[in-house]
PyMOL CGO cylinders between C-alpha atoms (Angstrom):
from pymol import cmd
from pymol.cgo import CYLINDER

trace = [
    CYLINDER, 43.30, -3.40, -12.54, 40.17, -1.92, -14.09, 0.3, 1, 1, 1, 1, 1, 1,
    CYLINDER, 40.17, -1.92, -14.09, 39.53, 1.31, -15.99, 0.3, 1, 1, 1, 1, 1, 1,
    CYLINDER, 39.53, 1.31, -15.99, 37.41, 3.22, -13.94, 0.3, 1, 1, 1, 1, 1, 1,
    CYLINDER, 37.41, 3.22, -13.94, 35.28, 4.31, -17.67, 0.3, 1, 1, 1, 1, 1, 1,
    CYLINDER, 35.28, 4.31, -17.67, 34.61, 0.89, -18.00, 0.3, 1, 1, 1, 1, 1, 1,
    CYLINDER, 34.61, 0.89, -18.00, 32.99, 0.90, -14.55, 0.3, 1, 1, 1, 1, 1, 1,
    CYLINDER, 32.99, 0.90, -14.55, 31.42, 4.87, -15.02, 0.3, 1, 1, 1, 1, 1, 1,
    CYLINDER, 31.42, 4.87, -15.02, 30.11, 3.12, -18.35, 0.3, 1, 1, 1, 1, 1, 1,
    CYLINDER, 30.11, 3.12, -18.35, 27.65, 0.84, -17.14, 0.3, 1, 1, 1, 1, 1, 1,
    CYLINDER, 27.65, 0.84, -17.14, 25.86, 4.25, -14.93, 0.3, 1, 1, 1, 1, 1, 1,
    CYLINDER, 25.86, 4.25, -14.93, 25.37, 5.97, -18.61, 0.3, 1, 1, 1, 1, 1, 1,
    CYLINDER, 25.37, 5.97, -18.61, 21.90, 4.47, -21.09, 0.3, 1, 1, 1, 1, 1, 1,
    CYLINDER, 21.90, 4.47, -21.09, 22.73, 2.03, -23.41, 0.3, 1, 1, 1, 1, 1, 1,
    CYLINDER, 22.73, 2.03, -23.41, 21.67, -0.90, -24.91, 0.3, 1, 1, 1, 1, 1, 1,
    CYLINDER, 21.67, -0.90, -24.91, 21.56, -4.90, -23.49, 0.3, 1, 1, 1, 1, 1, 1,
    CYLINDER, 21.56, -4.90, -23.49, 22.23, -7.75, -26.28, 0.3, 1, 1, 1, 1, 1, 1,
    CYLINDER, 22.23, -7.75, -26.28, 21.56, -10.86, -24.81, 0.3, 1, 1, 1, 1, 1, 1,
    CYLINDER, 21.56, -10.86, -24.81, 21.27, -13.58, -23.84, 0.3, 1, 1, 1, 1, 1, 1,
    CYLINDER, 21.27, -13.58, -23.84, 23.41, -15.03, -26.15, 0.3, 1, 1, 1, 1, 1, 1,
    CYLINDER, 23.41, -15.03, -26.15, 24.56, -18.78, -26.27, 0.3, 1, 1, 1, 1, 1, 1,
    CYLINDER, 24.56, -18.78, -26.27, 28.63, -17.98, -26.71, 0.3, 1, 1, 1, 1, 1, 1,
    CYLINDER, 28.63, -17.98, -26.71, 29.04, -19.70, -30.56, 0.3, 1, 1, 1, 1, 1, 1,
    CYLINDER, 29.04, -19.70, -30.56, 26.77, -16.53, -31.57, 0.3, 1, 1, 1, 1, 1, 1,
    CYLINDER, 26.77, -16.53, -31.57, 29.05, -13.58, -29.74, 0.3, 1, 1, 1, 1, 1, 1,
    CYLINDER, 29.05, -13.58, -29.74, 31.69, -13.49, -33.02, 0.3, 1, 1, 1, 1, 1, 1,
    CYLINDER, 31.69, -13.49, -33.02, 29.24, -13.27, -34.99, 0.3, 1, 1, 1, 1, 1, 1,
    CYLINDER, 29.24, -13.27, -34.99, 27.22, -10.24, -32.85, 0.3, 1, 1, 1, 1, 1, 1,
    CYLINDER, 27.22, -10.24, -32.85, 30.19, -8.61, -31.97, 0.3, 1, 1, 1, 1, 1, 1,
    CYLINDER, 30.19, -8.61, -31.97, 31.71, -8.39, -35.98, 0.3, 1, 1, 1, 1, 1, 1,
    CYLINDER, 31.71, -8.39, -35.98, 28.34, -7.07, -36.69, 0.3, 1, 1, 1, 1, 1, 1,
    CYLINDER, 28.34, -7.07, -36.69, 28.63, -4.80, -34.32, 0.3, 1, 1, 1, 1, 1, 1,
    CYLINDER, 28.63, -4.80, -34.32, 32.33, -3.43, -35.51, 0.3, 1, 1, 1, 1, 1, 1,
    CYLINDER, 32.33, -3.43, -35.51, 31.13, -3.40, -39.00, 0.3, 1, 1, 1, 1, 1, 1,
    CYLINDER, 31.13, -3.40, -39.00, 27.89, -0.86, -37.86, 0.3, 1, 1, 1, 1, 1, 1,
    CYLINDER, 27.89, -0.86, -37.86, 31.19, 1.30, -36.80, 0.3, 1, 1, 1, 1, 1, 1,
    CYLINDER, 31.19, 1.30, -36.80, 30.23, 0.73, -32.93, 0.3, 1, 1, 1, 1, 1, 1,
    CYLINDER, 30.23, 0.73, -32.93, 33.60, 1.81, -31.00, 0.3, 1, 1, 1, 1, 1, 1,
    CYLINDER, 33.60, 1.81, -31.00, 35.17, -0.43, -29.29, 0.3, 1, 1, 1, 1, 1, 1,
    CYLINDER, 35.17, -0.43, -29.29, 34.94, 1.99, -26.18, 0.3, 1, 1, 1, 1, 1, 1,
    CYLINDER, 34.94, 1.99, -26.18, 31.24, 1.57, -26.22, 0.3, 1, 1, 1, 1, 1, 1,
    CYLINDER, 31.24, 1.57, -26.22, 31.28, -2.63, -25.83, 0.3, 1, 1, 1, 1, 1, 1,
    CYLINDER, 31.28, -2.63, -25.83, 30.84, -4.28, -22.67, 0.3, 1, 1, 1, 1, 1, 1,
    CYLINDER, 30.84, -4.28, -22.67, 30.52, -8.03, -21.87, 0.3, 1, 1, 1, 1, 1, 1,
    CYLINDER, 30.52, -8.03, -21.87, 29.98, -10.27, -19.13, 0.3, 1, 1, 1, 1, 1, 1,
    CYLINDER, 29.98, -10.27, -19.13, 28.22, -13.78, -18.89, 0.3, 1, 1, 1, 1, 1, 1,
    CYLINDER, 28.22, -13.78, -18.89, 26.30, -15.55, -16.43, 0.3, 1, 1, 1, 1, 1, 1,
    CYLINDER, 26.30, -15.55, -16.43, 26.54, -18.92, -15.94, 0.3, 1, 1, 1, 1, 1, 1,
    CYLINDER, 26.54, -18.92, -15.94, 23.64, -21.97, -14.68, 0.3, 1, 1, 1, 1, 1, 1,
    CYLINDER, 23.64, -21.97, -14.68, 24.98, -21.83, -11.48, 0.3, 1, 1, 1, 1, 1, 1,
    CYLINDER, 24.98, -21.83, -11.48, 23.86, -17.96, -10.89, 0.3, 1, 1, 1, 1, 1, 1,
    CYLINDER, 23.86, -17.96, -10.89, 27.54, -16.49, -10.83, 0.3, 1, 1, 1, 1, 1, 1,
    CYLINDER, 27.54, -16.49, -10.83, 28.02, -13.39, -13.08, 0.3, 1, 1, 1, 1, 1, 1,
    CYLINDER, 28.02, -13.39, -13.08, 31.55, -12.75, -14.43, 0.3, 1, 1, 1, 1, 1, 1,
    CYLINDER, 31.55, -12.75, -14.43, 32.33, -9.26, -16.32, 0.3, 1, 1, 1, 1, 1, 1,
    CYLINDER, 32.33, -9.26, -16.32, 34.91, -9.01, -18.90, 0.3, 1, 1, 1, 1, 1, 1,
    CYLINDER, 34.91, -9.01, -18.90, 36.27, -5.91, -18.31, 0.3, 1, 1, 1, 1, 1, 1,
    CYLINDER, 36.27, -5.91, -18.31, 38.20, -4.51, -21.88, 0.3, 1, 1, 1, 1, 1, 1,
    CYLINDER, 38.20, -4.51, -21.88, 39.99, -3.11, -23.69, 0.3, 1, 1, 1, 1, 1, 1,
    CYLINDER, 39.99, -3.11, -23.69, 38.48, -5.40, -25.79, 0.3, 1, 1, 1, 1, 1, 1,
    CYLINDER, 38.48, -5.40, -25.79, 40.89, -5.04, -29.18, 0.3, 1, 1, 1, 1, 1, 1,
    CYLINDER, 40.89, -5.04, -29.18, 40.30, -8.23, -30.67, 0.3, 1, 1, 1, 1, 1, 1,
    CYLINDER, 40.30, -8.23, -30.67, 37.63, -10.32, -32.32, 0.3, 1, 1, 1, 1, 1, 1,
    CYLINDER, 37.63, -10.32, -32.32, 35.90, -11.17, -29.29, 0.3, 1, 1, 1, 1, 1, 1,
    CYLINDER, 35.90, -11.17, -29.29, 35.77, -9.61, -25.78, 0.3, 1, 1, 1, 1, 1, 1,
    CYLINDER, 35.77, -9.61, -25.78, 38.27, -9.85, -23.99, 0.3, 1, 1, 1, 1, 1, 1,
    CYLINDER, 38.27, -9.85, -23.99, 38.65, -12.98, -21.71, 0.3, 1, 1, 1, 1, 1, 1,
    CYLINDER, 38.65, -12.98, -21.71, 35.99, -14.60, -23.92, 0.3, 1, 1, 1, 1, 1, 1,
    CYLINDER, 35.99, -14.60, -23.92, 37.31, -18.32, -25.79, 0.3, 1, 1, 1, 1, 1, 1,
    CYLINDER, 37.31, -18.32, -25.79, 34.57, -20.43, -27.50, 0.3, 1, 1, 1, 1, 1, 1,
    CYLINDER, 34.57, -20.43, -27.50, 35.96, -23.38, -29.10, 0.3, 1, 1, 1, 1, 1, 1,
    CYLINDER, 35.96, -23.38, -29.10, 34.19, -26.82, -29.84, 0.3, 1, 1, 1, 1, 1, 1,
    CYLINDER, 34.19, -26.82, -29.84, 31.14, -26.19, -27.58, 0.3, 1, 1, 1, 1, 1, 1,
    CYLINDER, 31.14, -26.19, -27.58, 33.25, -24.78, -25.02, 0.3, 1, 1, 1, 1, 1, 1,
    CYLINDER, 33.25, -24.78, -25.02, 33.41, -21.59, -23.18, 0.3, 1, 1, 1, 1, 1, 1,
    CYLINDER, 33.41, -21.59, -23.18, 36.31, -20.09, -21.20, 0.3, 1, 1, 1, 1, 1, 1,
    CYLINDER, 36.31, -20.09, -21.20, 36.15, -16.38, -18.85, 0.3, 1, 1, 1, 1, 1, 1,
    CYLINDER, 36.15, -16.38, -18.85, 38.59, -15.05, -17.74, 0.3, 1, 1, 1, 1, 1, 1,
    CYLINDER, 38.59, -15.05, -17.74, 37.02, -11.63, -15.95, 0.3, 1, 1, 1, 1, 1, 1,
    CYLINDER, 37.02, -11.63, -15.95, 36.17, -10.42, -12.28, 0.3, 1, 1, 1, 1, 1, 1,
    CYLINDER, 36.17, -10.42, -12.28, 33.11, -10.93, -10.50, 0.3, 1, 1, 1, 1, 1, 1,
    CYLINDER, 33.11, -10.93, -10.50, 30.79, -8.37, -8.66, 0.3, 1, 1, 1, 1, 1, 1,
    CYLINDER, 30.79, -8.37, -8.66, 33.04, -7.99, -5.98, 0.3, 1, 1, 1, 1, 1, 1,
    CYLINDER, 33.04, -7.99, -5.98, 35.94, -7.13, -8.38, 0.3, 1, 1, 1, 1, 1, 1,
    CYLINDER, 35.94, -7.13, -8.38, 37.47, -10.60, -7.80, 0.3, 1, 1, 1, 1, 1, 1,
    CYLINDER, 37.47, -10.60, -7.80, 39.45, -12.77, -10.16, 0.3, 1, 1, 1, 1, 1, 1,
    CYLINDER, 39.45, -12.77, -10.16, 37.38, -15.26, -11.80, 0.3, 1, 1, 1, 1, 1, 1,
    CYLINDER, 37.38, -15.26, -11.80, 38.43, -17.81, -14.01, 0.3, 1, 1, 1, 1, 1, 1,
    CYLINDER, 38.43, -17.81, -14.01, 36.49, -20.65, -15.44, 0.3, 1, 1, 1, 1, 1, 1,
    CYLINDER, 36.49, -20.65, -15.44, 37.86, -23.17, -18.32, 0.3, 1, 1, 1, 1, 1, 1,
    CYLINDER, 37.86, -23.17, -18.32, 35.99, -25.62, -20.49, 0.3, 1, 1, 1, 1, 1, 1,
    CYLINDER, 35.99, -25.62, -20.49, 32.60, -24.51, -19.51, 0.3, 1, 1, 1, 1, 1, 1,
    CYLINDER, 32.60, -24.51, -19.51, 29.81, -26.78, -21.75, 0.3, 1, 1, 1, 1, 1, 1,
    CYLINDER, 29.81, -26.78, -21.75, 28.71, -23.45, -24.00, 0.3, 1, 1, 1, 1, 1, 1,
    CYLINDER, 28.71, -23.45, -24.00, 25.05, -24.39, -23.06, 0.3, 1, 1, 1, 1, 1, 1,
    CYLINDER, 25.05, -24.39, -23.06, 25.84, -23.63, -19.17, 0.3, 1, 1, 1, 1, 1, 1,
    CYLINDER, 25.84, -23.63, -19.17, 26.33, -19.87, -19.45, 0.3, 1, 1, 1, 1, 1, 1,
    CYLINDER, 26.33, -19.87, -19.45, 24.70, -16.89, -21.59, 0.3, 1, 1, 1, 1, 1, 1,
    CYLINDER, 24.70, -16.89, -21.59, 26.80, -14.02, -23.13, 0.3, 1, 1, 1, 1, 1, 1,
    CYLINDER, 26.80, -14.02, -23.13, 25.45, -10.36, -22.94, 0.3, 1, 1, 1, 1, 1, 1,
    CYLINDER, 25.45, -10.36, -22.94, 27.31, -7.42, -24.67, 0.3, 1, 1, 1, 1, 1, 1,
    CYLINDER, 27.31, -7.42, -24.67, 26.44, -4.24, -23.69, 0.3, 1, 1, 1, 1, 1, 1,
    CYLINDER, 26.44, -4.24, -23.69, 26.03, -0.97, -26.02, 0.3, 1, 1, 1, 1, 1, 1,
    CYLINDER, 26.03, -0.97, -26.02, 26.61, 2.07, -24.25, 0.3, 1, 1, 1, 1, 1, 1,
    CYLINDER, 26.61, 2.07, -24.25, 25.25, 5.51, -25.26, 0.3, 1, 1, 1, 1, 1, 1,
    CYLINDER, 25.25, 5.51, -25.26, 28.08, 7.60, -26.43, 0.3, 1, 1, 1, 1, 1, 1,
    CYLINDER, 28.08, 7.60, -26.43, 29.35, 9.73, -23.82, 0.3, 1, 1, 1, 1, 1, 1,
]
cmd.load_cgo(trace, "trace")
């Protein structure tokens, strides 16, 4: 299910944006795209008030990570967890969880 890189990735330097409250991750992530960052290089996951971490594993082709939906104050992941388990959450109140993308170093 995962791409080992994506995994190998996150052993490498890099950079950590974030926290982020989600109706700011378009925005971060087209300025990222337009600074000619590959797409190979972004990483997301979120964490939400409760404590529970969920990665968003890519390829991430589109204008937000994938497994990422904002709309009207809400946030929706669709990723795994630390344990590589399924984790899906819908109509989270955005203010409950913070987005981090993560820059890696090219390898």
């Amino acid at each position: 299910m995962h791409d080992q890189r994506e995994w190998e990735t996150l052993l490498h330097p890099g950079q950590t944006i974030g926290p982020l409250f989600p109706c700011l991750v378009p925005h971060t992530w087209a300025l990222l795209l337009g600074k000619r960052v590959e797409r190979e290089r972004l990483h997301a996951y979120a964490i939400t008030a409760d404590g529970g971490t969920v990665y968003l594993p890519g390829p991430h082709n589109g204008d937000l990570p994938r497994g990422l939906t904002v709309q009207r104050g809400k946030v929706s992941l669709d990723g795994v967890d630390e344990r590589g388990q399924r984790v899906k959450i819908g109509g989270l109140p955005a203010q409950l969880a913070d987005v981090y993308l993560y820059v890696s170093d090219p390898l």
